[in-house]
N, C-alpha and C positions, 0 to 999 in steps of 0.2 A: 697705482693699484697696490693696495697694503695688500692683498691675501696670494700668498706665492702660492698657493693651492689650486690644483685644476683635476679632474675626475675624468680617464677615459675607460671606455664603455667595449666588452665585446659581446657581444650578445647578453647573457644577463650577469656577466659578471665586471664588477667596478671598482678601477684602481683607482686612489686617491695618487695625487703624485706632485711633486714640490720644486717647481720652474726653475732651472739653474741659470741658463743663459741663451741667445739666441743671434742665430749668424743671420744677416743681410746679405744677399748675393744673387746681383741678377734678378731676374722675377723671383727668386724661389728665396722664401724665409724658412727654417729651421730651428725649432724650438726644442732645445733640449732639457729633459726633467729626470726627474728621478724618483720609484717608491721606497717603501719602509725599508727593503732588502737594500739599501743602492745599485738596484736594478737601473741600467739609464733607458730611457725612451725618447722617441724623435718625433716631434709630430711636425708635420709638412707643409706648408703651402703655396700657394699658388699666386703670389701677390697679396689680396687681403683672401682670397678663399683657401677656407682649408680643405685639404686634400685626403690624407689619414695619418695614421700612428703605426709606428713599429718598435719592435725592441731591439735596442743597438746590441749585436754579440761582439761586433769585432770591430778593430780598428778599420778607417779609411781611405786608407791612401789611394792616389791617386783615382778616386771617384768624386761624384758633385758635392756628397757630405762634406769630403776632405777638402775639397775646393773651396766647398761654403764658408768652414769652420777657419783654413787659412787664407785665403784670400780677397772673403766677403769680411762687412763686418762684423765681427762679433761683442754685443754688449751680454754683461750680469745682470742679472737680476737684484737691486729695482731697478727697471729703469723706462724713461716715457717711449720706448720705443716697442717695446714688450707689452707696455699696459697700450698703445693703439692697436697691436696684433690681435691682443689673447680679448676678444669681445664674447665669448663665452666661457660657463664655470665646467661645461663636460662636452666630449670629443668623442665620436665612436669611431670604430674599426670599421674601415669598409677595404674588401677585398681587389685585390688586383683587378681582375676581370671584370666585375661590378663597378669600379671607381672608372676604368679607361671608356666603358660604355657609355656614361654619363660625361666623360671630360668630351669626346668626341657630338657628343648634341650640343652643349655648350662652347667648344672652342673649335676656330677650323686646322685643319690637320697637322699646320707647321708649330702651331701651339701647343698639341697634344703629343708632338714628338719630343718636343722639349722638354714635357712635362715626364715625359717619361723617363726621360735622363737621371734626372733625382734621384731613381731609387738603382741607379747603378749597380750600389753593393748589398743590396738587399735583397733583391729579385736578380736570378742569373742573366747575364749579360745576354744571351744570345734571345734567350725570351723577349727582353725588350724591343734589339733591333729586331727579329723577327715584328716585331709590333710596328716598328716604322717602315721595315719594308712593306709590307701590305701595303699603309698609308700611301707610299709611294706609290707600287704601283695600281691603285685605286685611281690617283689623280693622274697617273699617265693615259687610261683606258679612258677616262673622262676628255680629254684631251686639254686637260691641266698643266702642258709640259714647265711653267716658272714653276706653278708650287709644286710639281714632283722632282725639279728641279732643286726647291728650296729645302726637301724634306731629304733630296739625296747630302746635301750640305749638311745638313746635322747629323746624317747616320754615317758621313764619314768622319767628320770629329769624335764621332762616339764611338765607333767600332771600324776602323781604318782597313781592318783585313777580312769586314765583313763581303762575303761572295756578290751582295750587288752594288758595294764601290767601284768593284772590278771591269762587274760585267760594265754598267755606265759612265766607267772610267774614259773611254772609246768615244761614246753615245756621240754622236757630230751634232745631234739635237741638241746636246748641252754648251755645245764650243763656244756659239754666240753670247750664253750666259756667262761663261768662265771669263770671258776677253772685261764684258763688263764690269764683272766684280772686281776682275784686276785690275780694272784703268778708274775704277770707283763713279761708276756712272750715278750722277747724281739722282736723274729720273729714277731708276732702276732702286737703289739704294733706300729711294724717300717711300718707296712701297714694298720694303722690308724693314719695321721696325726691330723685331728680330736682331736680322743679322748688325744692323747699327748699334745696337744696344751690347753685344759679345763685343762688338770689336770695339767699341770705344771703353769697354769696363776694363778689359786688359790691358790699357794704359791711363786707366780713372785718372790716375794725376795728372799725366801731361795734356790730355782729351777731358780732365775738368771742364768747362766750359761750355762743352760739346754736347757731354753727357747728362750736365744740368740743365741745359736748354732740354734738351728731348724729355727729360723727366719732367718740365715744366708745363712741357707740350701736352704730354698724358697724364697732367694735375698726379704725380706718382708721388706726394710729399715724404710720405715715410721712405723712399729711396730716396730723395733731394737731401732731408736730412742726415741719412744716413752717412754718403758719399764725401756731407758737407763739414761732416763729425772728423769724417778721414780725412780729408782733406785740409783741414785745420788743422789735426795734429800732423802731419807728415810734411807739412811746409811750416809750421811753426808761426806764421805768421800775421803780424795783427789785421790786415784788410781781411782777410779769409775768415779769420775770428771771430769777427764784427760782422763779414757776413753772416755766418751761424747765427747770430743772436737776432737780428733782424730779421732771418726766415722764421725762426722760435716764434719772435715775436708777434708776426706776422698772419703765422699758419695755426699756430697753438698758441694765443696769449692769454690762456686761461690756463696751463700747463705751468706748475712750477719746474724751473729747469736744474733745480740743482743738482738733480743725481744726474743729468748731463753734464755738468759744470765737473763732478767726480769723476766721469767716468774720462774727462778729457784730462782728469789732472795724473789716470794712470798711465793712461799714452803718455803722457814726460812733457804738455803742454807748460809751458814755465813762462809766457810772454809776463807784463808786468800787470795788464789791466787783467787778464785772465785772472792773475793770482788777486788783484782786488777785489774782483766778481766772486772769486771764491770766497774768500772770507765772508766778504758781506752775506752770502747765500750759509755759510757756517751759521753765523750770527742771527740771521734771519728765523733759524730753525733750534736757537740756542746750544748748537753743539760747538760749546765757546774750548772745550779742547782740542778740537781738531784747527779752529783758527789758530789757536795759540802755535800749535804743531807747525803750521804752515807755514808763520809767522818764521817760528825757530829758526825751522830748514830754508828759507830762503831770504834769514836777515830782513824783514820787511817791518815799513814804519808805520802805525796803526793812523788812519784820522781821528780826528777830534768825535765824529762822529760813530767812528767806530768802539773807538776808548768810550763813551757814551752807551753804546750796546752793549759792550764787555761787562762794563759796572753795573748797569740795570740786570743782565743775566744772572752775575753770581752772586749778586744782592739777591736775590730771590730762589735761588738754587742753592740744595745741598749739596756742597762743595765735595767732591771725588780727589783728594791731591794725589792717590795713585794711577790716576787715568795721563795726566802729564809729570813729566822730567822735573827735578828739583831744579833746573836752572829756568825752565819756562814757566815753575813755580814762582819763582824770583821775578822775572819778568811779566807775570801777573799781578801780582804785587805793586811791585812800581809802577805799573801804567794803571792801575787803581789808584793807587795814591795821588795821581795829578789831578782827579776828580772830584773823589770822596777818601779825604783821611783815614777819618773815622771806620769807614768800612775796612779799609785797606791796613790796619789796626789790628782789626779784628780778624779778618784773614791771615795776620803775620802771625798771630797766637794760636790760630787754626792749625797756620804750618806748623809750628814749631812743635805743636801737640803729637800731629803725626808723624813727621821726622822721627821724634824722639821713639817712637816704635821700632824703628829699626835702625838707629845711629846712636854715635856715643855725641856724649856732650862737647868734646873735641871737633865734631863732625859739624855741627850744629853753630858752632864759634868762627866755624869758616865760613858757613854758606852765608850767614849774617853778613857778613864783610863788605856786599856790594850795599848795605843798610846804612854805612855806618854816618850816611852825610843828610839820613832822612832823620826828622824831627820823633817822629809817629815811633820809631824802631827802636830808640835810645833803651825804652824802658826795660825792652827782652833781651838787647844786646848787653846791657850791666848785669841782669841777674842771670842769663846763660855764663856772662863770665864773673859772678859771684858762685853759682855752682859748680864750675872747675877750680873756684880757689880753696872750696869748703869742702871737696868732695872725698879726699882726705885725713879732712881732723874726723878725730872721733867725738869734741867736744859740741862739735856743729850737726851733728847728723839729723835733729830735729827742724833744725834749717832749712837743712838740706830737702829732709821729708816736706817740711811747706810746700819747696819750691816743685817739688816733682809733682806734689798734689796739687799747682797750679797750676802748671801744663800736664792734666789729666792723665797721671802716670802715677796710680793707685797701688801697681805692686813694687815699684820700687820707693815710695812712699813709704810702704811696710815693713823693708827691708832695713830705712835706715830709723823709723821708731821704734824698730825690734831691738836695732843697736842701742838708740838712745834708753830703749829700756833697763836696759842690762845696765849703762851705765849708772842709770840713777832710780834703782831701786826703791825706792819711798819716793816718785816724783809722780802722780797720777796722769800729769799732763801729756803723755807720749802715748798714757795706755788709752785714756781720750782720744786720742789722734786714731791710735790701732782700732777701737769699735766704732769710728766714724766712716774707717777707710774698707773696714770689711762689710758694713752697710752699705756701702756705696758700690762692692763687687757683689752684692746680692748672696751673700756669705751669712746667712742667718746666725748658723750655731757661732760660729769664731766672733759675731757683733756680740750676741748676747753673752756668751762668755769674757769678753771686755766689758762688756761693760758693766756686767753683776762687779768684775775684778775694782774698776773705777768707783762704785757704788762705795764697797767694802772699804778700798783706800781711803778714800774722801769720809768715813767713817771712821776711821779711827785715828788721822789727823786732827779732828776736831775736840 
């Protein structure tokens, strides 16, 4: 999804609003965004349905937000898990009492309690479980005693001191269920996906396995993925990695994954193929600085084929040298030159151009250094140190000015033809050099004023 933009609606007024990131956890996704003010908003769902929008005012600790945001997980925006959620450009507001009306025709009751949970810190507490008590007792008058059973389960994780935990605390209708959920009856257990899904997510890592089977069960890919994103980074290891890439492959292979590939390299993913997959995914999309970056930070040794990509890139790309390090300038360089000389040439006088923006020629004499056994570099490494030998005399500064004017350093060029001027008086040749160099800064009056001067000289020489 390139457009972070998403439009939600409340009656007829319409916020535009600019997706930041979005927590995975449990059924419930949470999409956080933000408008022009950095106002933040939450929009909800329910698996792939979405539920509504609200405005965040306050932190949320220990509610399902806060749960979501630290214990689900959470990706940035770009990223492919966001672009399968957000399947529309605009969201409306639908209200508490209007949205439970409708979840309730659509879900049965143990699901609409859950659903309730979500908005914890947004809608007063007691309002909700007020909301699943009813639920409950609905299904007890029904004589539904497991699912009012299952509904009293969720409303006491939710509100422990609510009055009808209490009262059903007792209940001898419910003993039979308590015995089974404690001894984990598997019958019992396999006709609550629910309750298997809470308790296997609360130890996702170690219940990996468990967890991903059941999501496999209920085709829930965008949870498989997600679990499988964590679960990769938090064990670090390459069978789990390799699985990621094969579910990717699999489920979405028309998905580029690189902003997956990113977002595992912020988790501190460092395995060795990981960090090849990266690059190559760098390269793939020509953002040949961010390989380069990779490269730096983790000493890594390019392939032949990769050296092949690198070279095609910034053969055709205007070079940035302040987007990377002058050492991983260096090491671009070299690994260019095992390719194509010639380019790699050219790029050393690229550098040397822009260095000299912001370094002394001392500076510039060292970085050289690690050059000094390539063929290609001799040429810039004699006259960088022909310009610290000249730099000086006053009898060279003409020289001097060539050289700066060959690595595209126009005002200190002017600096030392100014001197050469002064020195030689009757010599038109520096004042030549000064109307060529002020043309070249787009310096109208100071060109044409040299060079009437150069006209006039050259005129009365003859």
């Amino acid at each position: 999804m390139e457009n972070q933009m998403i439009i939600v609606k409340n009656h007829q007024q319409s916020i535009p609003l600019t997706m930041k990131r979005m927590a995975i956890y449990k059924r419930s996704r949470i999409v956080e965004a933000t408008d022009d003010n950095e106002q933040t908003y939450l929009l909800f769902f329910h698996l792939d349905r979405y539920l509504t929008y609200a405005k965040n005012q306050k932190k949320h600790t220990n509610s399902h937000i806060g749960n979501a945001f630290q214990s689900g997980l959470t990706v940035s925006f770009p990223h492919p898990l966001i672009d399968w959620q957000i399947t529309s450009s605009t969201y409306k507001k639908y209200k508490f009492n209007e949205l439970f009306k409708n979840l309730q025709r659509e879900y049965g009751p143990q699901e609409t309690a859950l659903i309730a949970t979500y908005f914890e810190s947004l809608i007063p507490k007691e309002k909700l479980a007020n909301l699943i008590e009813k639920l409950c007792y609905k299904e007890r008058r029904d004589g539904k005693l497991l699912s009012c059973y299952r509904l009293y389960t969720i409303l006491k994780s939710f509100s422990p001191n609510h009055r009808l935990v209490e009262a059903f605390s007792t209940d001898l209708s419910f003993t039979k269920y308590d015995e089974q959920y404690k001894h984990q009856d598997e019958n019992m257990l396999a006709k609550d996906p629910i309750y298997i899904e809470n308790h296997l997510y609360d130890q996702k890592y170690s219940a990996f396995d468990q967890l991903s089977a059941l999501y496999r069960q209920q085709a829930r890919w965008v949870d498989l993925i997600a679990i499988t994103i964590a679960q990769a980074a938090y064990t670090k290891n390459e069978n789990d990695y390799k699985k990621l890439l094969t579910m990717l492959h699999h489920h979405f292979p028309d998905v580029p994954i690189t902003e997956i590939l990113k977002d595992l390299y912020t988790r501190n993913l460092t395995i060795a193929s990981f960090l090849q997959d990266l690059i190559n995914a760098y390269l793939a999309i020509g953002e040949w600085e961010n390989a380069l970056h990779l490269q730096n930070q983790h000493d890594l040794s390019l392939t032949s084929a990769q050296i092949q990509s690198l070279e095609a890139i910034t053969n055709k790309t205007e070079m940035n040298f302040d987007a990377i390090s002058p050492f991983e300038l260096q090491q671009l360089i070299r690994t260019i030159a095992k390719v194509n000389p010639t380019q790699a040439s050219k790029m050393l006088h690229q550098a040397i151009c822009a260095l000299l923006e912001k370094h002394k020629l001392t500076y510039i004499q060292n970085w050289l250094s690690p050059f000094n056994d390539l063929p290609l570099a001799q040429l810039d490494i004699q006259k960088i140190k022909e310009m610290i030998h000249i730099f000086e005399e006053p009898n060279q500064q003409r020289r001097l000015g060539e050289l700066y004017h060959y690595y595209h350093q126009p005002e200190r060029a002017i600096e030392c033809m100014s001197w050469d001027m002064e020195l030689y008086e009757d010599d038109p040749k520096p004042v030549e050099w000064l109307a060529k160099l002020y043309s070249e800064l787009g310096m109208e009056a100071e060109h044409k004023a040299y060079q009437q001067l150069y006209v006039d000289m050259v005129k009365r020489s003859s």
